[in-house]
C-alpha positions, -999 to 999 in steps of 0.1 A, spaced: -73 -476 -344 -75 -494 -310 -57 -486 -277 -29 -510 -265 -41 -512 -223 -7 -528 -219 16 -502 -236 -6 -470 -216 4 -489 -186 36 -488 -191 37 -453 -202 18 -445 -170 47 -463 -148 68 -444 -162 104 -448 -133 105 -412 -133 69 -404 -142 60 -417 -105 82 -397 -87 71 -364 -98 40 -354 -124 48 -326 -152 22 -311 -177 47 -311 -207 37 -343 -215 17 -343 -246 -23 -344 -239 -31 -383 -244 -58 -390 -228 -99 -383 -233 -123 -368 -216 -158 -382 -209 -181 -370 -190 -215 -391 -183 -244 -369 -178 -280 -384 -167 -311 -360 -170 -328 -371 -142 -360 -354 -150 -360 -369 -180 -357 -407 -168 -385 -426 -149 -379 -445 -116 -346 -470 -119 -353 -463 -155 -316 -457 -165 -302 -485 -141 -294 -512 -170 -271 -482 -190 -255 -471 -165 -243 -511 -154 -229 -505 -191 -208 -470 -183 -199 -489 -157 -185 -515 -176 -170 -487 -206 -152 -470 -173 -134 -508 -165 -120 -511 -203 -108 -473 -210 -69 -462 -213 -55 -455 -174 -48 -417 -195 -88 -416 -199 -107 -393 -175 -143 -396 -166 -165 -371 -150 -204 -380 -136 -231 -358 -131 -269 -359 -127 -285 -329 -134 -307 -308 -123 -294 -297 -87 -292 -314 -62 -276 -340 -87 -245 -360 -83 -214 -352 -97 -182 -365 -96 -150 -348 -113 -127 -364 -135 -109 -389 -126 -99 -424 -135 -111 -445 -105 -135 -464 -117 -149 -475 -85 -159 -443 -72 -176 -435 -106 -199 -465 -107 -208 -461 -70 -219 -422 -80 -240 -437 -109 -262 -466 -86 -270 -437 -67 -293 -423 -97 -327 -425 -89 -347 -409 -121 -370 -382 -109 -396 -378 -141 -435 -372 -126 -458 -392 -144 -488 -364 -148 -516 -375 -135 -553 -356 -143 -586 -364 -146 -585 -372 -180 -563 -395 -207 -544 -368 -224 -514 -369 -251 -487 -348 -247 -492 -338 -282 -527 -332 -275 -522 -312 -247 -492 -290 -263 -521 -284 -293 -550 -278 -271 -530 -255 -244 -508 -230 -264 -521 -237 -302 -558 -234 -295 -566 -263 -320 -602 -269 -318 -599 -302 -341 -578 -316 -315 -602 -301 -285 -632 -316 -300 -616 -347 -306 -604 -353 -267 -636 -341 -257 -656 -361 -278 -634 -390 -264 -629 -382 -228 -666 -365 -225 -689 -388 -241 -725 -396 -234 -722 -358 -217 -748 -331 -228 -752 -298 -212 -740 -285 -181 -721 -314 -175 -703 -310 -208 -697 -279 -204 -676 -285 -170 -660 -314 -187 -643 -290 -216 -632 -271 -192 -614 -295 -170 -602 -312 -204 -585 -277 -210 -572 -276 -173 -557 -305 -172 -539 -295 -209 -526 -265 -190 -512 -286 -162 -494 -309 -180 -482 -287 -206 -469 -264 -172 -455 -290 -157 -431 -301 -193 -421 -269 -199 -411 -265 -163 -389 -300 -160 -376 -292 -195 -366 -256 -185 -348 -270 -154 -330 -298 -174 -317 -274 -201 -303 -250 -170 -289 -281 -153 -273 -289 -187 -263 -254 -193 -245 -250 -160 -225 -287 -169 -214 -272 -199 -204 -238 -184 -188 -254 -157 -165 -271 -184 -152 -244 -204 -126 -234 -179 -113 -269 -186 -87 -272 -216 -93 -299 -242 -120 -310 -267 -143 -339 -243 -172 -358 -253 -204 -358 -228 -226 -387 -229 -258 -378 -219 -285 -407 -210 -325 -394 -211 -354 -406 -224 -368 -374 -241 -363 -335 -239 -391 -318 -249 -388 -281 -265 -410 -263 -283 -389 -247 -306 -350 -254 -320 -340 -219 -302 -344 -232 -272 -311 -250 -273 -292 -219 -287 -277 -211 -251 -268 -248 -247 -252 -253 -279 -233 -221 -278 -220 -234 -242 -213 -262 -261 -193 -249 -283 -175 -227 -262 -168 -254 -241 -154 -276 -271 -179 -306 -260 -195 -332 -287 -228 -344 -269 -237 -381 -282 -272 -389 -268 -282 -425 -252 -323 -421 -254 -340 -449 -235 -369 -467 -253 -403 -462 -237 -415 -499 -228 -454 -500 -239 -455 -519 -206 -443 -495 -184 -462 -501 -148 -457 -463 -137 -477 -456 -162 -515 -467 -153 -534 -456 -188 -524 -462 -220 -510 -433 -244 -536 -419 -266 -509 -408 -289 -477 -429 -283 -458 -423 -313 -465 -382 -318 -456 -380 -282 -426 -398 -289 -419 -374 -315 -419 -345 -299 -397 -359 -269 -372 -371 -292 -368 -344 -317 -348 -317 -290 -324 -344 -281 -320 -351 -316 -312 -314 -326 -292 -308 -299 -264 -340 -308 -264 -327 -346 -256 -292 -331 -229 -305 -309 -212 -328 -332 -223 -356 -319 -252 -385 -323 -285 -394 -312 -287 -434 -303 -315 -453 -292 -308 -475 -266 -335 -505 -263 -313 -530 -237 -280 -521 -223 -260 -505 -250 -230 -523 -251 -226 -520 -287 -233 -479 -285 -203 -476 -259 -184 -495 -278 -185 -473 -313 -186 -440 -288 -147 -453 -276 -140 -463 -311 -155 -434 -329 -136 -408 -300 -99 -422 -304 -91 -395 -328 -103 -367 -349 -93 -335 -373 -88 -302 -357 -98 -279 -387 -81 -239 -388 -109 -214 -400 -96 -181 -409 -115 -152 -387 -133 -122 -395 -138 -92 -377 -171 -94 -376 -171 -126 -362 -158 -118 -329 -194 -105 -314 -203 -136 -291 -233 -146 -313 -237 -182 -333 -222 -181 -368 -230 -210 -396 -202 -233 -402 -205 -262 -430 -177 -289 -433 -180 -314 -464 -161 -339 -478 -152 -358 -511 -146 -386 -500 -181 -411 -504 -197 -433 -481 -186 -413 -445 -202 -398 -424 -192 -362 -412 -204 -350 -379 -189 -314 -373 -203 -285 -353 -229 -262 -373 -221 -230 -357 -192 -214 -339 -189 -190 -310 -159 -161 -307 -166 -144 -274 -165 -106 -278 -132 -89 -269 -131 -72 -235 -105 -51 -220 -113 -62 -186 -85 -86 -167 -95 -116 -149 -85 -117 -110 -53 -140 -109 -71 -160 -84 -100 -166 -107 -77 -177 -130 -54 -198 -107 -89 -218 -100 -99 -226 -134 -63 -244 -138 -71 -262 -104 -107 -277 -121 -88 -291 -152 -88 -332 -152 -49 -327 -171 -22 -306 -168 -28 -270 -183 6 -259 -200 9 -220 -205 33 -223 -179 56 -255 -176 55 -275 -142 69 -303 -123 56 -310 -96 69 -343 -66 56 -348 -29 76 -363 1 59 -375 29 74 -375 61 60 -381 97 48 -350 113 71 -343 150 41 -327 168 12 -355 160 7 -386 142 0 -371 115 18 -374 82 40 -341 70 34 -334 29 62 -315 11 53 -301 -21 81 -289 -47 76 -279 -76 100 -265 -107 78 -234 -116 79 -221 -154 116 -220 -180 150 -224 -166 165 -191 -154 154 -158 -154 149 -133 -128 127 -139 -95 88 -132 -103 58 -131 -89 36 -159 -92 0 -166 -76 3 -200 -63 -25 -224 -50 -31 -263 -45 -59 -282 -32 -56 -319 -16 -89 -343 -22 -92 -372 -3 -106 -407 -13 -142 -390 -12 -137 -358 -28 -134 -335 1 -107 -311 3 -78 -325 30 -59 -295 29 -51 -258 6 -34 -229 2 -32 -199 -18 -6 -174 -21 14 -149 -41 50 -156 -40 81 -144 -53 95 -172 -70 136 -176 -75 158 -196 -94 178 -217 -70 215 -203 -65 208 -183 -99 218 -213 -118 208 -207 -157 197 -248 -160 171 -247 -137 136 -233 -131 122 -214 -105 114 -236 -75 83 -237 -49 84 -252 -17 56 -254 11 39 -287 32 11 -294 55 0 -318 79 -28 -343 71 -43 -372 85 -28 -404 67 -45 -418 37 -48 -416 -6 -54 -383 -19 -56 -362 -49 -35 -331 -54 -39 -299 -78 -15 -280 -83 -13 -245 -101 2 -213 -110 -7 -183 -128 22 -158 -136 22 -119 -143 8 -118 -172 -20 -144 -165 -8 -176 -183 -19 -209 -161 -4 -242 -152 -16 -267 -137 -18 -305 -132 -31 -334 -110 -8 -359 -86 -20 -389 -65 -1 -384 -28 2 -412 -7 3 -397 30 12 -435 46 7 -441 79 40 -440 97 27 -440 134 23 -469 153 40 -491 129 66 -519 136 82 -503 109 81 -476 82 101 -453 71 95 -417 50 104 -406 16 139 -400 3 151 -365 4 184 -361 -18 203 -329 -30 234 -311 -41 257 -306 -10 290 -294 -28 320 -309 -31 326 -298 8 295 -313 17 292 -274 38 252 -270 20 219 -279 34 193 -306 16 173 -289 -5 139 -307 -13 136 -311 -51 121 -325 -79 150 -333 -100 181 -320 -84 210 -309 -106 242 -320 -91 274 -312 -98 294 -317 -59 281 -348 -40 249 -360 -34 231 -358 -2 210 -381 7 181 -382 36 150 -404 51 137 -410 85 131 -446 102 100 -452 125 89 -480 147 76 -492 178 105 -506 192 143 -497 192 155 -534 191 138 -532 151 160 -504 139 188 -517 155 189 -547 132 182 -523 104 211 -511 78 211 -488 46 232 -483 16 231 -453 -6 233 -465 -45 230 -447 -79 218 -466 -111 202 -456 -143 166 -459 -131 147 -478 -103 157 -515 -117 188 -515 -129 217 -525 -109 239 -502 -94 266 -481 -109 278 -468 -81 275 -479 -40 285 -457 -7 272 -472 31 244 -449 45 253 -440 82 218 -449 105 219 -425 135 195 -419 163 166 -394 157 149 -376 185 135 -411 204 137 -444 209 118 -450 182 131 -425 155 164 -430 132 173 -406 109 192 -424 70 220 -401 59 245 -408 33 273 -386 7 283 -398 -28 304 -381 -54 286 -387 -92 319 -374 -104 326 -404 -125 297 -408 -142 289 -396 -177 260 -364 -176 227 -373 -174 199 -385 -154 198 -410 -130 180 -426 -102 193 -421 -65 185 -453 -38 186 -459 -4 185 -501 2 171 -509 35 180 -540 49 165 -557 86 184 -588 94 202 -588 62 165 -591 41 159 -557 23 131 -540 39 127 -513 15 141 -495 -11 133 -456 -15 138 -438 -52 145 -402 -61 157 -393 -100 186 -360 -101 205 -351 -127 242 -352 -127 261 -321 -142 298 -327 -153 320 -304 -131 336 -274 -145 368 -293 -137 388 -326 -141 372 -346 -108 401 -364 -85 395 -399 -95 414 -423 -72 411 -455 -90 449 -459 -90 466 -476 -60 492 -447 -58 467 -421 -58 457 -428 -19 487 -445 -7 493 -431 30 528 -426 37 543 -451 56 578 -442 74 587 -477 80 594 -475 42 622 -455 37 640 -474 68 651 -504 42 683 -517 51 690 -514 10 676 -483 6 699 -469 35 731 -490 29 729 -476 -7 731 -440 6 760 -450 29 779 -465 5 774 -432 -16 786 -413 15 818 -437 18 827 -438 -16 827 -396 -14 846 -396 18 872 -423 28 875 -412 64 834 -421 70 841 -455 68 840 -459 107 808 -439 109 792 -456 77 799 -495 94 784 -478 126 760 -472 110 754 -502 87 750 -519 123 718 -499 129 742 -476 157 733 -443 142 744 -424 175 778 -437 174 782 -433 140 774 -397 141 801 -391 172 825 -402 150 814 -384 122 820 -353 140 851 -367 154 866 -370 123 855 -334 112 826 -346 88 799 -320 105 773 -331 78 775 -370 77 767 -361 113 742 -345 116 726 -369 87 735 -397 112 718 -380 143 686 -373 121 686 -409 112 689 -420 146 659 -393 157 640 -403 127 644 -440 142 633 -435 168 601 -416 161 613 -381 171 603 -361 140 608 -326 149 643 -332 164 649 -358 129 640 -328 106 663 -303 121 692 -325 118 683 -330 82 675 -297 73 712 -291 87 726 -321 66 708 -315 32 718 -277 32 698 -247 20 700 -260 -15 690 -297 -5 721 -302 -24 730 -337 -1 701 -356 -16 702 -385 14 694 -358 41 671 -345 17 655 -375 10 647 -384 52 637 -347 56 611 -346 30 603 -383 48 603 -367 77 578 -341 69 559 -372 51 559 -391 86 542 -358 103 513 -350 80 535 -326 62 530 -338 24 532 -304 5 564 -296 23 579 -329 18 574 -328 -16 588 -300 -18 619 -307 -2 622 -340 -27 609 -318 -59 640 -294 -55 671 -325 -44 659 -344 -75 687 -321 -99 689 -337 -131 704 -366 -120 681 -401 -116 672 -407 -79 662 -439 -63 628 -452 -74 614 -448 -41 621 -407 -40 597 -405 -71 574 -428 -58 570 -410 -24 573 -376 -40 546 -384 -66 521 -399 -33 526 -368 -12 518 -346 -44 485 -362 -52 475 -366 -18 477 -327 -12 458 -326 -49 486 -313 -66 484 -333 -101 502 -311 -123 538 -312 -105 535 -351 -107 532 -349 -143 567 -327 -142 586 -347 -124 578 -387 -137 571 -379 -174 609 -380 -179 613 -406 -154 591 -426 -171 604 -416 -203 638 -432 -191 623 -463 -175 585 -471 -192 583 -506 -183 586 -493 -144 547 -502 -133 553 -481 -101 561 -449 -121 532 -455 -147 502 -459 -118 513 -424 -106 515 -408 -140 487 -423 -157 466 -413 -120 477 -377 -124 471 -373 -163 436 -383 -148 434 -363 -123 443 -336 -149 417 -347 -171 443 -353 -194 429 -385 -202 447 -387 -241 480 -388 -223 466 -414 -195 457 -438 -221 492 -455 -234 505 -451 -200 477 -474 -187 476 -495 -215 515 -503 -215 509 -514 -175 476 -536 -182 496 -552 -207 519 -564 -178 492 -563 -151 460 -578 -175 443 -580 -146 445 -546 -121 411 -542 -116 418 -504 -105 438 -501 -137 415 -513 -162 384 -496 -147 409 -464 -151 416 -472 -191 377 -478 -196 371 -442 -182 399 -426 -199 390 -439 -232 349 -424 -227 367 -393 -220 392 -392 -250 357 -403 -267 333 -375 -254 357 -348 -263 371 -355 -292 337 -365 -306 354 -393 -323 345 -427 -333 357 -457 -321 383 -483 -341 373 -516 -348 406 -521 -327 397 -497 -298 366 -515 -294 377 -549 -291 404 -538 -266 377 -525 -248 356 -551 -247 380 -572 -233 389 -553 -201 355 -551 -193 351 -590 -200 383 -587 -179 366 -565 -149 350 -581 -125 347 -552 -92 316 -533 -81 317 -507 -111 311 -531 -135 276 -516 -148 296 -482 -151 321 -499 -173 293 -510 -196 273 -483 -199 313 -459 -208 309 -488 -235 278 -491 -247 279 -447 -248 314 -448 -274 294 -478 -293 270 -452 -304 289 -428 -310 
C-alpha cells in the first residue's frame, strides 16, 4: 500500500471542506507522536535522527498528525498537528540530558548493579582486584569501600533517571488516552535500564489503554564517544542491560525495537509503510475481565513467513458508577488531533473587522448534533491557538441549543465570536450533550488583517430571507434556503476614492469554479465611514433543481476582479410552484397607448354603427379622433350609452382615468354586457395600477363569444402580474384551443401552466411556439425547465427523441442561464 500525496490533497481542498470542517468524515489520517527520552540520550546525541523525523514529517499524508515531546519535565512538547515547521523547530531544541557518572573508580554498570543490590563477591573481588591493585592493608581496606560507594552511587543515580523517564513516559501515555484513535509513538533513546520486566507493567497498561504501539529507535553507543573519558570495563553486558527494558517494552506495546547506527532513514521509512493499515480484532469479554488488571492475550496466525506484532495483554478499566464533570469531558474532546464523533458537528468561521478596534471579529457557527428535535442543553467550549501554541481566545458555556425556526432538516445551531488580534490560528471546537457523549474537531481560522489596508474586505455572510425578503441574516454553516438568498460582506480601505471604483455581483454555481448558473448585481452602499462599504445583494434559487450549491460575491476594482468570496447553502424546492417569468408576457407592463389603435378602435365603431344606424354621425366624429363631439351627438340623437362610451374615450385620451372609468362603467352596464366600454374600463383600471380589477372587468365581458386578440392578451398580463395563474389558464385554453398557431396566446398560457407548475401541459404549448420561434431565447430556456420538471416528477426516463430535442435548444440557447440549461440536461440524462 502506498499513499497518493496528490489525491489527499485534493481530498483536503475539498470546495466545501474549506468553508466549514465536520467530524463525520471518516477517520483517515494517523497519529504519530515522536517521543525523545532525554535522560536516556547523551549531549546532541539524538541530533542526526531527529534531522530524519524531520524529514518523515515533510513526506507524510496532509491527514497525518504529528505530536513531539521530550520527556521528563520540563521537556518540550508539541501537540498534534500537521505543520511541519513548527515540529522540526521543537525537535533542534533537544539537548540530551544523560550524566555521565563520574567516581573514583572504572566501574561497569553491570558490575555495579551486581556489587550494590546482589552482593556478588566474585564480581567485588574482581573490581577490587582490578581497581585496587598493589594495595595491602589499611589502604585496601579504604579502597573496597569506596569501590562499593561508588557502586551505590551509580546504581542510585540509574535507578533514579530510569524512574523519572518511565513517569515522564507514563504521563505521555496518560495524557493520550483521552484522545480517540489507535496512534503509534516513536520513541528515540539510547537505553532504559530496569531491573525487572514489572517495572513497565504501569506503562504498558497506559499503553494499552491509550491504544498506542511504541516502536523504539535505540542509538548505537560509539566506542569513541568523547564524553566518555575511560573505557567501559564491560561494554557489551552493559549494553545488555540498557537494551533489554526498551526491548520488552516495544513487544509489550505492539511495536519494534530498531537499532539505529546513522540516521535511520530506512527505519522511518518501514515505520510509514508498516503503519498504513492494520486489523482491528473483536475479543469476546468476560466478567471477570473487567477488574482494571493486565490479562494475557495471544494472537497467531497460519499464514507462514509473517510476522505478527499484537499486544500481549489487555486492560478493561473497572466499572464505576461515578459520572465525569461535563466540563471534564468537554476538555478531553478539545485535546483530540481529529474530530471526535459521538455527537455530529459542523463547524465554519467568518471573520469580519471588529467596529471598536483594529482588531479582527471571529464568528463561530456551528450545526450541533441530528436534524430536529427539541431544544437541549449542551456544554459548549472552544479554544483558539495561535501560530505558537498559546491560547488567543476561549469560552465555555452551557447553552440551550435550538433548532432554527423548528425546521425538521436541520440541526441545532450555535452562534458566538470574539475579538482577536489578526493572524493564523488553530481552533477546537466541542460539545458534550446530556447524557455525556463528545464532539469535537479542529479548524484553521484565518483572522486577516483588515485595518490599514488599501483594500480588504470580510467574509461572506449569506442566508434565507423569505420570499419577502422581511428576515434577518442568519450566520450559518450551510444554510437551507427555500425564499431568496441574502447575501452580506463588508469593504475596507484607506481611501474612499478605492471603493468607489469598486463593484460586486452576487452569483450561484455548483461549487467555487464552475461558472455561474445564476447572476443578480450586488448593491455597494456606504458603511459607517469613509472608509467602510457594506456588499448586499437578494437572489431567488427558485429555478434551480434541490441540492447544494456554492453562493459568490465577484468583486471587481476598475473592472479587474479584486476578489471573489464563497459560501456553500443548500437550496430546498418550495412547497409550491415558484413564479417563473421567463415568458415575455409574464412581466409585460401595461401600456395604455395600446388599446388607442386607430384599428382596434375603428373596429369597435364600426360594431357600434352596424348596431345603430343613427350613430353614424357620432361614429365619423369619432373616427376623426373628436370624441367630445361625437358624444354630444350621441346624446343628441338619444343614444345615452354610445355617449357616455364616447366621453370615456375622450377622458381616457386624454389621461383623465377616474373621470374615463366612470363613463365606462356607465356605458358597459352592470353586466359589462357592452364589451367596448368594457374593454376601456378594464383598460382604464389597467392604466391606474388597477390589474385585478381590470381583469376582472374583461374576465366577466368576454361571454362566450371570441373577443379581439388584444382583450385576451391584456386580460391574461394583468392576471399574471397580480399572480393569479389559474384564471389565465380559464380563459386562453379555449382561446387557444380555437386559434393554436396564435404565438401571443401560447406565451401566456404556456407562462401560466408554469407558473402553476403544470409543466406537462406547458410543454406542447411551448414546443408548438419554438417550432415557429426556434430561436426565443426566453422560450426555449422555458421548455428545458418544463421538461426537468415533467422529468423529476414523473420519475420517467427520457426518449431517444426527447433527448435529441433537447439537446438542440440548448445547442440553440445562447443567454446567461446556459450552465442551468446543462445541468436540467445532464440531471434527465441520468435519470
Amino acid at each position: 500500500m502506498r499513499i497518493d500525496p496528490d489525491a489527499a490533497r485534493r481530498e483536503a481542498a475539498n470546495p466545501f471542506e474549506t468553508l466549514y470542517t465536520t467530524n463525520l468524515k471518516p477517520l483517515n489520517g494517523r497519529m504519530f507522536v515522536i517521543a525523545v527520552d532525554e535522560l536516556g540520550i547523551r549531549f546532541s546525541g539524538a541530533r542526526a535522527v531527529l534531522e530524519t523525523a524531520g524529514n518523515f514529517i515533510d513526506k507524510l499524508s496532509p491527514a497525518d498528525r504529528t505530536a513531539f515531546v521530550s520527556y521528563p519535565e520540563p521537556g518540550i512538547q508539541v501537540g498534534f498537528t500537521n505543520d511541519a515547521l513548527r515540529l522540526k523547530t521543537a525537535m533542534r531544541r533537544v539537548v540530551g540530558r544523560t550524566q555521565v557518572q563520574t567516581g573514583r573508580f572504572n566501574l561497569g554498570l553491570s558490575e555495579a548493579i551486581a556489587i550494590s543490590e546482589r552482593a556478588d563477591a566474585r564480581v567485588f573481588n574482581e573490581v577490587v582486584a582490578r581497581e585496587c591493585a598493589q594495595m595491602n592493608g589499611a589502604g585496601l581496606e579504604q579502597c573496597e569501600r569506596d569501590v562499593l560507594n561508588d557502586a551505590e552511587q551509580l546504581v542510585r543515580g540509574v535507578r533514579q533517571d530510569t524512574q523519572q523517564s518511565l513517569r515522564g513516559l507514563y504521563d505521555l501515555l496518560v495524557g493520550l488516552t483521552v484522545i480517540e484513535g489507535q496512534k503509534t509513538l516513536i520513541l528515540i533513546s539510547e537505553g532504559l535500564i530496569i531491573d525487572s520486566p514489572t517495572d513497565l507493567d504501569q506503562v504498558i497498561r497506559a499503553a494499552a489503554f491509550a491504544r498506542v504501539t511504541i516502536n523504539v529507535l535505540v542509538l548505537d553507543l560509539s566506542r569513541n564517544d568523547s564524553t566518555v573519558a575511560r573505557p567501559q570495563p564491560t561494554p557489551s553486558e552493559d549494553r545488555e542491560l540498557q537494551l533489554g527494558g526498551l526491548g520488552d517494552l516495544a513487544a509489550a506495546t505492539r511495536g519494534s525495537l530498531y537499532h539505529i547506527a546513522g540516521t535511520g532513514e530506512g527505519v522511518f521509512e518501514r515505520l510509514a509503510s508498516e503503519t498504513l493499515a492494520y486489523y482491528i480484532l473483536g475479543v469476546e469479554e468476560a466478567a471477570s475481565d473487567r477488574d482494571g488488571k493486565q490479562h494475557r492475550i495471544d494472537v497467531e496466525v497460519r499464514r507462514r513467513n509473517v510476522t505478527v506484532r499484537s499486544r500481549r495483554a489487555f486492560v478493561i478499566s473497572a466499572p464505576t458508577t461515578t459520572r465525569r464533570k461535563a466540563e471534564e469531558t468537554l476538555l478531553d474532546a478539545l485535546k483530540s488531533p481529529f474530530g471526535v464523533a459521538e455527537v455530529p458537528l459542523r463547524v465554519t468561521t467568518f471573520t469580519q473587522k471588529d467596529p471598536a478596534s483594529d482588531k479582527a471579529r471571529v464568528i463561530i457557527a456551528a450545526d450541533v448534533g441530528q436534524p430536529g428535535g427539541e431544544p437541549e442543553e449542551y456544554t459548549v467550549g472552544y479554544v483558539l491557538l495561535n501560530d505558537q501554541g498559546t491560547v488567543a481566545s476561549s469560552g465555555l458555556e452551557k447553552r440551550v441549543l435550538s433548532v432554527p425556526d423548528g425546521a425538521s432538516t436541520v440541526p441545532r445551531d450555535y452562534l458566538t465570536e470574539f475579538a482577536v488580534e489578526p493572524g493564523s490560528y488553530s481552533l477546537r471546537f466541542g460539545v458534550v450533550d446530556a447524557a455525556g457523549r463528545r464532539g469535537g474537531l479542529i479548524r484553521d481560522v484565518n483572522a486577516w488583517k483588515l485595518s490599514g489596508e488599501e483594500f480588504a474586505f470580510g467574509d461572506l455572510l449569506i442566508g434565507d430571507v423569505g420570499a419577502d425578503a422581511s428576515r434577518k441574516i442568519r450566520p450559518g454553516v450551510e444554510p437551507r434556503v427555500a425564499g431568496q438568498l441574502a447575501a452580506f460582506s463588508e469593504l475596507y480601505s484607506t481611501t474612499a476614492a478605492t471603493l468607489e471604483r469598486t463593484s460586486a455581483s452576487f452569483e450561484i454555481a455548483d461549487d467555487q469554479d464552475t461558472p455561474a448558473l445564476l447572476t443578480a448585481p450586488a448593491q455597494v452602499v456606504p458603511g459607517k465611514d469613509e472608509g467602510h462599504r457594506v456588499v448586499q445583494a437578494l437572489l431567488s434559487p427558485a429555478v434551480l433543481p434541490p441540492g447544494r450549491y456554492m453562493a459568490r460575491v465577484r468583486l471587481e476594482r476598475d473592472g479587474k476582479v479584486a476578489g471573489v468570496l464563497s459560501r456553500p447553502f443548500i437550496h430546498e424546492a418550495p412547497a409550491g410552484a415558484a413564479p417563473i417569468p421567463f415568458l415575455r408576457g409574464t412581466s409585460a407592463t401595461f401600456d395604455p397607448k395600446a388599446v388607442l389603435r386607430r384599428d382596434l378602435i375603428d373596429s369597435f365603431l364600426d360594431a357600434m354603427e352596424k348596431q345603430s344606424p343613427a350613430l353614424k354621425g357620432p361614429v365619423a366624429e369619432a373616427k376623426a379622433g373628436r370624441y367630445g363631439i361625437a358624444a354630444l351627438e350621441a346624446l343628441t340623437a338619444g343614444e345615452q350609452t354610445a355617449a357616455a362610451f364616447f366621453k370615456g374615450l375622450d377622458w381616457y385620451t386624454k389621461g383623465q382615468l377616474n373621470e374615463a372609468a366612470t363613463q365606462m362603467q356607465l356605458a358597459a352596464g352592470p353586466r359589462r354586457e357592452f364589451f367596448p366600454a368594457a374593454f376601456y374600463l378594464g383598460a382604464a383600471y389597467a392604466a391606474a395600477g388597477r390589474d385585478r380589477d381590470a381583469a376582472g372587468v374583461w374576465q366577466m365581458a368576454f361571454g362566450r363569444e371570441p373577443r379581439p386578440q388584444i382583450a385576451y392578451v391584456l386580460f391574461a398580463d394583468a392576471r399574471l402580474r397580480d399572480g393569479q395563474p389559474e384564471s389565465v389558464i380559464d380563459v386562453l385554453k379555449a382561446v387557444h384551443e380555437r386559434n393554436p398557431a396564435d404565438d401571443e396566446i401560447g406565451q401566456r398560457l404556456g407562462a401560466a401552466y408554469l407558473m402553476t407548475g403544470r409543466y406537462a401541459d406547458a410543454l406542447p404549448v411551448i414546443d408548438a411556439y419554438l417550432s415557429r420561434n426556434a430561436t426565443d431565447q426566453s422560450a426555449i430556456f422555458a421548455a428545458v425547465f418544463a421538461q426537468y420538471h415533467v422529468v423529476r416528477q414523473e420519475r420517467l426516463a427520457l426518449s431517444p427523441a426527447e433527448q435529441t430535442k433537447l439537446a438542440r435548444y440548448v445547442r440553440a440557447y445562447d443567454g446567461p442561464y446556459q450552465p442551468l440549461l446543462a445541468k436540467y440536461l445532464q440531471i434527465m440524462r441520468g435519470r
